[in-house]
C-alpha positions in Angstrom: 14.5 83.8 -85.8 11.1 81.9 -85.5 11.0 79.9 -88.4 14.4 77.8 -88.2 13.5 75.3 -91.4 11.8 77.0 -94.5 11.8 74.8 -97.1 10.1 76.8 -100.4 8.9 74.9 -103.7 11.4 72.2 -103.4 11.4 69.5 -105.8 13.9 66.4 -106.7 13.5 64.7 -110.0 15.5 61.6 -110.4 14.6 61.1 -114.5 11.3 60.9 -115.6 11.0 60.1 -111.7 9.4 63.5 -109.4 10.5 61.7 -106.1 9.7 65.6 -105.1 7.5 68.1 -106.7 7.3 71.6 -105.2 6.7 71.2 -101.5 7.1 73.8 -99.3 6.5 74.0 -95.7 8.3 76.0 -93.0 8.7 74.7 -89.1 9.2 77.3 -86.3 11.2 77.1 -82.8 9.3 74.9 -80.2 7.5 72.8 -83.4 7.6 69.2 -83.8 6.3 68.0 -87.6 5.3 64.8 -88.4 5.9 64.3 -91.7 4.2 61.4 -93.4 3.5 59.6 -96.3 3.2 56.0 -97.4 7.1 54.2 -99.0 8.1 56.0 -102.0 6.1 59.4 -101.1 9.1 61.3 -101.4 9.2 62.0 -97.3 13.4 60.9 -97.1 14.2 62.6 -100.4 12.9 65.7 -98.7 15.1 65.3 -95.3 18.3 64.6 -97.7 17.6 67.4 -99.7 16.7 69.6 -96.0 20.2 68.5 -94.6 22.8 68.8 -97.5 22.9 64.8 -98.5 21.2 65.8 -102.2 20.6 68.9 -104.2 17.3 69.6 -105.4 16.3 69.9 -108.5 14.9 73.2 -107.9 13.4 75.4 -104.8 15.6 76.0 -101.8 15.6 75.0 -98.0 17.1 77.0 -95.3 18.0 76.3 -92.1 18.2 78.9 -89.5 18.6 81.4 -92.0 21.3 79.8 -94.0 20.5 78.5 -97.5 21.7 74.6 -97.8 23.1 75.1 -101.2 25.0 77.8 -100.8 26.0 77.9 -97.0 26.1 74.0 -96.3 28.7 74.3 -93.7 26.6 77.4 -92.2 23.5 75.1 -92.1 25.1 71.6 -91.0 26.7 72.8 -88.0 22.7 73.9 -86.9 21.6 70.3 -87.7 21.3 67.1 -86.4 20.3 64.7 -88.5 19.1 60.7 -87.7 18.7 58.9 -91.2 17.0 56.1 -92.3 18.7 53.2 -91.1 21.5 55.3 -89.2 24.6 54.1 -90.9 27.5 53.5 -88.2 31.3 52.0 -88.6 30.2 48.3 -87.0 33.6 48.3 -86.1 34.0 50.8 -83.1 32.6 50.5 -79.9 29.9 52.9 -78.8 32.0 55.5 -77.2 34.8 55.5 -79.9 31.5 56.2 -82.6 30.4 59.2 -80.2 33.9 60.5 -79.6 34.5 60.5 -83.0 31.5 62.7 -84.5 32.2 64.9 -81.2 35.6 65.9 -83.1 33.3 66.0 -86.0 31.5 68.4 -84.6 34.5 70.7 -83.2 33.5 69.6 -79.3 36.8 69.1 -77.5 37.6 69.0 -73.9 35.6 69.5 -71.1 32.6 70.1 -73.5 33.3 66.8 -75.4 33.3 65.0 -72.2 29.7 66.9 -71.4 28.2 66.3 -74.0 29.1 62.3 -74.9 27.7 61.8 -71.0 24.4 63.4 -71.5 23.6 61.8 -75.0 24.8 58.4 -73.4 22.6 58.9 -70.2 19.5 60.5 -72.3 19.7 57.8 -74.5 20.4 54.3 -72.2 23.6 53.3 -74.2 25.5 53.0 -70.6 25.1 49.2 -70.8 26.9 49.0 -74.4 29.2 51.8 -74.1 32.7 49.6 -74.8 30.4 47.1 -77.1 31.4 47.1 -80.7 28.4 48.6 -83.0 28.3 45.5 -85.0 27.3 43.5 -82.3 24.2 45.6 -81.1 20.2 45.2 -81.7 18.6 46.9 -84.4 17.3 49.2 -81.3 20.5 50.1 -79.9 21.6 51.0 -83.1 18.8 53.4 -83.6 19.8 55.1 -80.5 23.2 55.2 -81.1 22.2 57.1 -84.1 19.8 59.2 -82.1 22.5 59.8 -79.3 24.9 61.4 -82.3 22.2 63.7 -83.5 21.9 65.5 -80.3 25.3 65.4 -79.1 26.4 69.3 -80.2 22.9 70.0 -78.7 21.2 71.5 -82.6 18.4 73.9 -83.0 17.7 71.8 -85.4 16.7 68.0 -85.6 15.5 66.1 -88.5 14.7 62.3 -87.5 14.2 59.5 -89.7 11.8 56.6 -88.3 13.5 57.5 -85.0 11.5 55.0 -83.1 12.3 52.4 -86.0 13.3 49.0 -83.9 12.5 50.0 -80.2 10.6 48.0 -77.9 7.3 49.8 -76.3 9.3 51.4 -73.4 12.5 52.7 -75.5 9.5 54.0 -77.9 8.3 56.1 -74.4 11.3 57.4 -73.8 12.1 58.7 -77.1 8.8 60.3 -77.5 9.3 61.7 -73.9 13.1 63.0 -75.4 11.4 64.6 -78.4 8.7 66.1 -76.7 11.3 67.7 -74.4 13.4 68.9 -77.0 10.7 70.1 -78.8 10.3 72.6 -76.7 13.3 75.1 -78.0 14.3 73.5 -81.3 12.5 72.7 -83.9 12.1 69.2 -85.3 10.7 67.2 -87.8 9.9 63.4 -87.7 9.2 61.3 -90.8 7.6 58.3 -89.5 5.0 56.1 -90.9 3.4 55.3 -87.4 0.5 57.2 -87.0 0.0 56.9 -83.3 3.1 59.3 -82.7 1.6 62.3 -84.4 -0.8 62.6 -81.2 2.1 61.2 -79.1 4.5 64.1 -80.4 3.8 66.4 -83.0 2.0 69.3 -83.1 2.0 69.9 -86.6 2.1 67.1 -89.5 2.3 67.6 -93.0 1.6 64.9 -95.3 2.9 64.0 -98.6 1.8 61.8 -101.4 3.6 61.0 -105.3 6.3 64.2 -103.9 3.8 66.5 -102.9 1.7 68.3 -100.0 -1.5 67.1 -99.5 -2.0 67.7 -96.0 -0.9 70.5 -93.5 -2.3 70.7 -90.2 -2.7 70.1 -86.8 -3.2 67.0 -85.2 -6.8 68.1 -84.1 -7.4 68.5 -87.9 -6.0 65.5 -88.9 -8.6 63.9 -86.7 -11.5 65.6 -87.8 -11.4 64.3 -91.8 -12.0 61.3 -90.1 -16.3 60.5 -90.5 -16.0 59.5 -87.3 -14.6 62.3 -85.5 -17.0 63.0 -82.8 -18.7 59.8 -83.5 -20.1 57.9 -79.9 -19.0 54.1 -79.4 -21.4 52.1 -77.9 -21.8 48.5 -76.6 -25.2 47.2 -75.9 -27.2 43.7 -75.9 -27.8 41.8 -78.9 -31.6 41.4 -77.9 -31.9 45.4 -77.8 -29.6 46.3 -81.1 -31.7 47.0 -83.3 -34.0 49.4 -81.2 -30.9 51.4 -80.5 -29.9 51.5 -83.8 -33.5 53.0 -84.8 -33.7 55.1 -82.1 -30.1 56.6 -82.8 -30.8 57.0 -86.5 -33.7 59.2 -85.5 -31.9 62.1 -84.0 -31.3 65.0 -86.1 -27.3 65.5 -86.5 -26.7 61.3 -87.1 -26.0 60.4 -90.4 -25.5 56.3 -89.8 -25.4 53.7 -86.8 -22.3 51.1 -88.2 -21.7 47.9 -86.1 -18.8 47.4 -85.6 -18.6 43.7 -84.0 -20.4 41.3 -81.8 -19.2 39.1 -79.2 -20.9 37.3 -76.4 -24.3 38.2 -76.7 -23.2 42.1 -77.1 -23.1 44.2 -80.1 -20.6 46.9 -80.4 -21.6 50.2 -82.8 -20.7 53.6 -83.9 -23.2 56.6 -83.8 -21.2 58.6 -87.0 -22.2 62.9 -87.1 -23.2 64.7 -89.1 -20.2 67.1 -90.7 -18.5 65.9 -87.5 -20.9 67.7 -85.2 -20.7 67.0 -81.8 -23.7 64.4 -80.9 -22.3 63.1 -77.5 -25.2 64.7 -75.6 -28.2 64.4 -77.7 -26.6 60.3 -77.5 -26.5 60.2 -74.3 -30.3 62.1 -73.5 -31.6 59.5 -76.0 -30.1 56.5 -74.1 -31.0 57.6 -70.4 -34.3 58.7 -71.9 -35.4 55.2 -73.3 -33.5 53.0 -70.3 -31.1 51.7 -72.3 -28.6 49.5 -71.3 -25.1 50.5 -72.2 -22.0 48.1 -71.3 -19.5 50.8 -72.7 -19.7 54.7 -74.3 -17.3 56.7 -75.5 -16.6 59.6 -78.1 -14.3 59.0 -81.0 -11.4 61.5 -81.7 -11.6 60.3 -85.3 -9.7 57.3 -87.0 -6.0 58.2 -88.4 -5.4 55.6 -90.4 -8.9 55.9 -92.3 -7.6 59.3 -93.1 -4.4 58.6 -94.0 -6.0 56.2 -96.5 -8.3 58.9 -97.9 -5.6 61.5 -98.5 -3.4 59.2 -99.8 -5.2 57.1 -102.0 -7.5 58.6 -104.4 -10.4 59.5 -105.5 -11.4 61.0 -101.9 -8.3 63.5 -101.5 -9.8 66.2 -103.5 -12.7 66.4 -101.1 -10.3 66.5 -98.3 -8.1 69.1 -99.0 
């Protein structure tokens, strides 16, 4: 089976409230999805619903085959599942918690003892292993929580914020985990850190007020922005405004924008038109009129002026 989550016209309503409102999306073997949205976009009401926590109001999710509502046990055993916030009972120590949801999940023996020594090891707890979970960091915590969801080895993972509380290099290592897991499972990862779609995902959907408005790849994502395929440039102050006259002058620009000055330097952004790709016809103009460039380089496109588009208004109609 290829597609392992399907999730078709799904929605949640909570009153008057549509936390969800018919999303559907499906994620295949070897996928990761990043699945965004800004607080209150209905992104955890969706994992809850994926993984059995709440019913849905209507639509259906399957996983691996196995309708949620009326297979749960069928569909749980495929899952593992690292909420928001990873709830854990402070009072047993680390290997006590992972022993326990290893009995859970019908490991015994040999296997048990397999399995709670490769999530330890994959996931750094050796340090804190007899340490009572009450007494750990917000980070150890969330990989506590991430050690259980991969402990019966899933083929599926859903992962709330799972890089919620790490320091830069835990953050590494579990987007070097899910990259590797990625590769036979298939995962999704609601996050609100926009960096780690191009660090792990190769997919993200987006969702806004409960419901799609973005599906794509990360490539795509990048070219909404205006300034995908946009060239960065650093030059004097003294010769700014030539190059900005000389830049607007070339057929595919549409604007020159500074961006900032400091220390007698002015930095700007040559913007495309319809994203085209202007990096050459830049770079000819430059050489060709001995212009002194400190620093050059082509943007991918901003996320987080994207994100903003989709998600706030009056420009997500025009960038659907």
């Amino acid at each position: 089976m290829n597609e392992l989550i399907e999730v078709e016209s799904l929605s949640k309503h909570f009153g008057s409230i549509h936390a969800v409102d018919n999303v559907s999306f499906a994620v295949k073997r070897g996928e990761v999805l990043g699945f965004l949205g800004p607080n209150g976009a209905g992104k955890s009401t969706t994992m809850r619903i994926i993984t059995g926590y709440l019913p849905p109001t209507a639509g259906t999710a399957r996983v691996c085959g196995q309708d949620i509502q009326t297979h749960p046990i069928e569909a749980k055993r495929r899952i593992g599942f690292l909420p928001e916030g990873a709830p854990l009972y402070g009072d047993m120590t680390v290997l006590a918690f992972l022993d326990f949801i290893a009995r859970i999940r019908n490991l015994n023996g040999a296997q048990k003892k397999l399995r709670i020594e490769y999530s330890v090891a994959r996931m750094g707890l050796e340090e804190v292993l007899y340490q009572r979970l009450e007494t750990l960091s917000k980070g150890f915590k969330r990989r506590v929580g991430f050690a259980q969801s991969i402990l019966h080895d899933p083929d599926v993972l859903i992962l709330d914020e799972p890089t919620d509380g790490l320091d830069p290099n835990q953050k590494h290592h579990v987007r070097e985990l899910i990259r590797e897991l990625g590769v036979n499972k298939a995962i999704i990862i609601s996050t609100h850190i926009l960096e780690e779609v191009d660090a792990v995902c190769d997919r993200a959907v987006i969702i806004d007020r409960g419901r799609v408005v973005f599906d794509g790849s990360p490539i795509e994502f990048h070219a909404k922005s205006k300034h995908h395929n946009g060239v960065a440039l650093r030059v004097t102050s003294a010769t700014a405004a030539q190059v900005t006259k000389l830049l607007k002058g070339l057929p595919d620009v549409a604007a020159v924008e500074q961006t900032g000055t400091s220390a007698g330097h002015v930095s700007m952004i040559v913007v495309p038109r319809n994203g085209r790709f202007i990096a050459d016809a830049v770079g000819t103009a430059i050489r060709q009129n001995n212009v002194v460039v400190d620093e050059i380089h082509t943007e991918a496109g901003k996320l987080d002026e994207v994100f903003r588009q989709i998600t706030v208004g009056e420009e997500r109609s025009a960038l659907r």
